[in-house]
DSSP file (Angstrom, degrees, kcal/mol; ACC not computed):
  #  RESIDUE AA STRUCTURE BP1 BP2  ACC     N-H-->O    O-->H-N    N-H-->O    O-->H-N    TCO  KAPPA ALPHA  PHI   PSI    X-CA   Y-CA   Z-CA
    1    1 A X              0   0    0      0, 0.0     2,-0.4     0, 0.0     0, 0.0   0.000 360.0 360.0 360.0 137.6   96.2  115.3  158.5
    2    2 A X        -     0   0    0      2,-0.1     2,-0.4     0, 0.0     0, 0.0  -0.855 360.0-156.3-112.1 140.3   99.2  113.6  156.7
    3    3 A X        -     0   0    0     -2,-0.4     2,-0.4     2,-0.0     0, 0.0  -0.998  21.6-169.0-135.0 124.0  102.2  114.2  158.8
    4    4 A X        -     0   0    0     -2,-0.4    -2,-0.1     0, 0.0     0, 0.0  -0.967  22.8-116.5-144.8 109.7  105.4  113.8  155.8
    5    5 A X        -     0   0    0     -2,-0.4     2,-0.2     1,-0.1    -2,-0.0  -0.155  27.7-126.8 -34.5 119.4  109.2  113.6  156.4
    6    6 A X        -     0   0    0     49,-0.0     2,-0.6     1,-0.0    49,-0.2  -0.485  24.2-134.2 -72.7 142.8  111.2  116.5  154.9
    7    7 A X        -     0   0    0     47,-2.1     2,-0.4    -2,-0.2    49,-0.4  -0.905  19.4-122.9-119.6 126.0  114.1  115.3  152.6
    8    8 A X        -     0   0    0     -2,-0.6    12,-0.8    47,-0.2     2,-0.3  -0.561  29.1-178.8 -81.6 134.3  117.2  116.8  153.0
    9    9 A X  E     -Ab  19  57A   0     47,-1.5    49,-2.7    -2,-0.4     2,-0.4  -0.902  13.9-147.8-118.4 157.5  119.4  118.6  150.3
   10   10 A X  E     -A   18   0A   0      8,-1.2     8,-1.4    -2,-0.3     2,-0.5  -0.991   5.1-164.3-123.3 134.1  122.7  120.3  150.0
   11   11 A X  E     -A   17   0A   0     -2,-0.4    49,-4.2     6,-0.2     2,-0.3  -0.988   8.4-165.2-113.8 106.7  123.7  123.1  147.8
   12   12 A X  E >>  -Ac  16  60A   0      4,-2.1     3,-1.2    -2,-0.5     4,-0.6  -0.776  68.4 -12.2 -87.1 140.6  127.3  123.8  147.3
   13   13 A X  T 34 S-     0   0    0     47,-1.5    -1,-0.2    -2,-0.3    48,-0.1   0.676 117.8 -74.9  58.4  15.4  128.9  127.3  145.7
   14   14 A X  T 34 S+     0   0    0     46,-0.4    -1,-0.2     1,-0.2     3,-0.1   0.022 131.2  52.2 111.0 -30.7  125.2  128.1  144.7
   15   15 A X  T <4 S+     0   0    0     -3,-1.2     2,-0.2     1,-0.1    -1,-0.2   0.819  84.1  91.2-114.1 -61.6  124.5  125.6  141.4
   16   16 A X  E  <  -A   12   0A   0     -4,-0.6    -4,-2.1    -5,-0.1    -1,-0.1  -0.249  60.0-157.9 -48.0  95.9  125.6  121.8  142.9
   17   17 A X  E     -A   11   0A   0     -2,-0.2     2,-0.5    -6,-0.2    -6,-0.2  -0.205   7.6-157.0-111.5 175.1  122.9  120.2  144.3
   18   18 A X  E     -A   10   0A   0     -8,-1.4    -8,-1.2     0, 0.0     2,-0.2  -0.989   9.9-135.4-141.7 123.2  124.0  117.3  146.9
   19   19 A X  E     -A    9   0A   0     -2,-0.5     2,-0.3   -10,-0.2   -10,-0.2  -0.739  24.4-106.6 -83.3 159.5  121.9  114.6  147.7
   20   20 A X        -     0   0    0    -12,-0.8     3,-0.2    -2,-0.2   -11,-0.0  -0.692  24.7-166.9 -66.5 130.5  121.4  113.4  151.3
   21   21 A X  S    S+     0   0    0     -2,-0.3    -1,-0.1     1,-0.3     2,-0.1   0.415  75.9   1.0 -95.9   0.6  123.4  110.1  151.8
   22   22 A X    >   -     0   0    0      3,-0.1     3,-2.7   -14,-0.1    -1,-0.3  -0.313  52.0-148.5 147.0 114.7  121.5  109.5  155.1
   23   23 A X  T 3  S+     0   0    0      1,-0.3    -1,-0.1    -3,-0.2    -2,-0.1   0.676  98.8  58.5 -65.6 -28.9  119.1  111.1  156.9
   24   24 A X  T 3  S+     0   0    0      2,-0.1     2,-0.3    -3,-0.0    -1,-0.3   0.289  83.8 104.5 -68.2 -18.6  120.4  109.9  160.1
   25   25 A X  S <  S-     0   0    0     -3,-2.7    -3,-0.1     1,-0.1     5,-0.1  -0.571  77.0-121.4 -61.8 112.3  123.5  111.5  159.4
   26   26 A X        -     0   0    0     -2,-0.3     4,-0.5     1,-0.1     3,-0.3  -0.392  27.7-111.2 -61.5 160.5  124.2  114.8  161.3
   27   27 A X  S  > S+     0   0    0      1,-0.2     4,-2.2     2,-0.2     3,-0.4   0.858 121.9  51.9 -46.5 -42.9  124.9  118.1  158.9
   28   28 A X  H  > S+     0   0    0      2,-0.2     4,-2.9     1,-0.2    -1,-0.2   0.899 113.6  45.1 -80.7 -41.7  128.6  118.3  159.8
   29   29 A X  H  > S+     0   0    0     -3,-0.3     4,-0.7     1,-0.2    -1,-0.2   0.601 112.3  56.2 -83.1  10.4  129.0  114.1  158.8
   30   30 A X  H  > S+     0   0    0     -4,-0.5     4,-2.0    -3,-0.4     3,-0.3   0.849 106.9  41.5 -82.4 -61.2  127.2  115.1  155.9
   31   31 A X  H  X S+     0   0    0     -4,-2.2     4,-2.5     1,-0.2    11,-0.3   0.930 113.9  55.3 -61.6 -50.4  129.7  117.7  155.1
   32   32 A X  H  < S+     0   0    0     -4,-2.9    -1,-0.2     2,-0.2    -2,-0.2   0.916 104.1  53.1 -29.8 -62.8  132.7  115.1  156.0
   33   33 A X  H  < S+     0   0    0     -4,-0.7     3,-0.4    -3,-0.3    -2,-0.2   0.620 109.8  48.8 -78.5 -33.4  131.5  112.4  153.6
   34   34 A X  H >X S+     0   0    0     -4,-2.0     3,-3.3     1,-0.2     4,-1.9   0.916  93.7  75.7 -67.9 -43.7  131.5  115.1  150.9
   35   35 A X  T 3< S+     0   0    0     -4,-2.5    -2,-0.2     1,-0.3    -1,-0.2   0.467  86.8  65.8   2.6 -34.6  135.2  116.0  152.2
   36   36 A X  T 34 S+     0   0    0     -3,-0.4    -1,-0.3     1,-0.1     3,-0.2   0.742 117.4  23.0 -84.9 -25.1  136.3  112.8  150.2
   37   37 A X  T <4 S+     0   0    0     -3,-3.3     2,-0.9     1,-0.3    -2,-0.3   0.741 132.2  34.1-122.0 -28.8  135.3  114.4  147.0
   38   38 A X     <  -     0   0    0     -4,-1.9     4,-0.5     1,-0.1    -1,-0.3  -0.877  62.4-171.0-142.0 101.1  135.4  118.4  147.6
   39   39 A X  S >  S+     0   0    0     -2,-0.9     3,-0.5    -3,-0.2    -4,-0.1   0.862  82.3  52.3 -43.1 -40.0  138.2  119.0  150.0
   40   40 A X  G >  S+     0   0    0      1,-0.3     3,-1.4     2,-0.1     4,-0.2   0.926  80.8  81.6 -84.9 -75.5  137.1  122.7  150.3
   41   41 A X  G >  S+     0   0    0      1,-0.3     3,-2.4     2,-0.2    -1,-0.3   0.238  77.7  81.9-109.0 -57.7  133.7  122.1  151.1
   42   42 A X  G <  S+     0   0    0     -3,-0.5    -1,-0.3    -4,-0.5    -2,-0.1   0.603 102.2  32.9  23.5 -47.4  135.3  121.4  155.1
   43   43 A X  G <  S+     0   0    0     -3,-1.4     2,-0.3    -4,-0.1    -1,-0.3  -0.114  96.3 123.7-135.7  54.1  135.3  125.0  155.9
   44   44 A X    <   -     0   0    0     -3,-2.4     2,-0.4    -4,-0.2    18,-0.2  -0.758  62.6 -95.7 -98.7 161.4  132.5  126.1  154.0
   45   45 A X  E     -D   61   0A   0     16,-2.4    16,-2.0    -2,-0.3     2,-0.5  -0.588  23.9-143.5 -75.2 138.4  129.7  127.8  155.2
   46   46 A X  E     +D   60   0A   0     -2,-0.4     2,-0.4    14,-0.2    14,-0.2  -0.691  19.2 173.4-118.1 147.7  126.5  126.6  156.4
   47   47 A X        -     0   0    0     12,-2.3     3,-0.4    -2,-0.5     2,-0.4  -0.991  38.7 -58.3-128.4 112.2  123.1  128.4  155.8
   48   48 A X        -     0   0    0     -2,-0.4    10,-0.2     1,-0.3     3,-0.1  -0.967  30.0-103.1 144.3-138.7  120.1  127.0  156.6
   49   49 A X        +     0   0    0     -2,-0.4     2,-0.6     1,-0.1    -1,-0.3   0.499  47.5 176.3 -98.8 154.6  118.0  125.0  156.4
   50   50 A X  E     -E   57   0A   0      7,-2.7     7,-1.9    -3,-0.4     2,-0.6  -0.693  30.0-120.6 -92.0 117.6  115.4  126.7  154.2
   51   51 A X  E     -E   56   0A   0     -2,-0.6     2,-0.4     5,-0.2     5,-0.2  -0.611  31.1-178.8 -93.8 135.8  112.4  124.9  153.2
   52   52 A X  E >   -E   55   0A   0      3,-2.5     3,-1.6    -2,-0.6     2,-1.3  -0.923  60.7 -54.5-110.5 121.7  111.6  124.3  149.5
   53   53 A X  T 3  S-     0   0    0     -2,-0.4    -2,-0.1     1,-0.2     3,-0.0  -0.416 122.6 -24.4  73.4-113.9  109.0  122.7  148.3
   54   54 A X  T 3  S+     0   0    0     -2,-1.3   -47,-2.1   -48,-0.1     2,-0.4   0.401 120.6  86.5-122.9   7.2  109.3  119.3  150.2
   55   55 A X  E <  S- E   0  52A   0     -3,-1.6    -3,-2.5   -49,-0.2     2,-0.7  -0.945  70.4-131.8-115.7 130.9  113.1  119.5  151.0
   56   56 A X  E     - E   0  51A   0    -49,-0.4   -47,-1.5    -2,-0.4     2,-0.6  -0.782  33.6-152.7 -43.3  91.4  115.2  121.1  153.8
   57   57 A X  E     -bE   9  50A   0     -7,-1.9    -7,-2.7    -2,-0.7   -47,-0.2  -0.810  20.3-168.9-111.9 135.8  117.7  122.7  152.1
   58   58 A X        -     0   0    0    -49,-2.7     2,-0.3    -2,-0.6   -10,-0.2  -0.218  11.2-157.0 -90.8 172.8  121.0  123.5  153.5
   59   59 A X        -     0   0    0    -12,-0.2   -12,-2.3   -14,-0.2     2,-0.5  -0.806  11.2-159.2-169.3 109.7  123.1  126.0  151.2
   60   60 A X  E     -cD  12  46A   0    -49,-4.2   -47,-1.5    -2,-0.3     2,-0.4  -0.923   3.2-156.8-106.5 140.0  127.2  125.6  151.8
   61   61 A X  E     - D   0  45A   0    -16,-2.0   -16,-2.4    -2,-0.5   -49,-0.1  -0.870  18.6-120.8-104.9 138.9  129.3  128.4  150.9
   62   62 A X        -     0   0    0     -2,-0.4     2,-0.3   -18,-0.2   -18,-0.1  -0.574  39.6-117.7 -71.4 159.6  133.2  128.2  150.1
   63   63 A X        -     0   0    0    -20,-0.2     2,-0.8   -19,-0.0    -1,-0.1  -0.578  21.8-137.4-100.3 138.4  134.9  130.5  152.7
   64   64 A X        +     0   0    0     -2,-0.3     2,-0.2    -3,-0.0    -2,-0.0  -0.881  46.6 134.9 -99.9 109.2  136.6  133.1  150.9
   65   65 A X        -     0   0    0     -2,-0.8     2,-0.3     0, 0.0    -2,-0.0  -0.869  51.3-108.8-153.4-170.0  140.1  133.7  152.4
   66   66 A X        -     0   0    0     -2,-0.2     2,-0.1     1,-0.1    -2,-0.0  -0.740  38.8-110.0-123.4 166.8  143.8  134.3  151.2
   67   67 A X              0   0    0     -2,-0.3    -1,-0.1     1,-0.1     0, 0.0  -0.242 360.0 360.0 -71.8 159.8  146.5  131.5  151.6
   68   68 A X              0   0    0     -2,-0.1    -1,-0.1     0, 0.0     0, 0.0   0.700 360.0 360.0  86.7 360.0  149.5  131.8  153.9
């Protein structure tokens, strides 16, 4: 039996695939460290994760809400 570490991915808004930047890294400082580059991504939702293939994959969704 070969016992084989799942590699994480992130999917934003359905198409944007995310790489993991460190596995050691919880989801939420995962989600931070993206924060620098997609503000919104902060109150997205998180789904997951579902394995594909050989990867964990997380699936954030932007939060749909009105301003104000």
């Amino acid at each position: 039996m070969k016992v084989e570490a799942l590699e994480r991915e992130f999917r934003y808004n359905g198409g944007l695939r995310l790489p993991d930047p460190n596995p050691k890294l919880t989801v939420g400082e995962v989600i931070n460290l993206y924060a620098a580059t997609y503000p919104e991504i902060t109150t997205a939702a998180i789904e997951g994760p579902e394995v594909i293939g050989n990867k964990l994959v997380y699936r954030l969704t932007r939060a749909i809400g009105t301003k104000g």
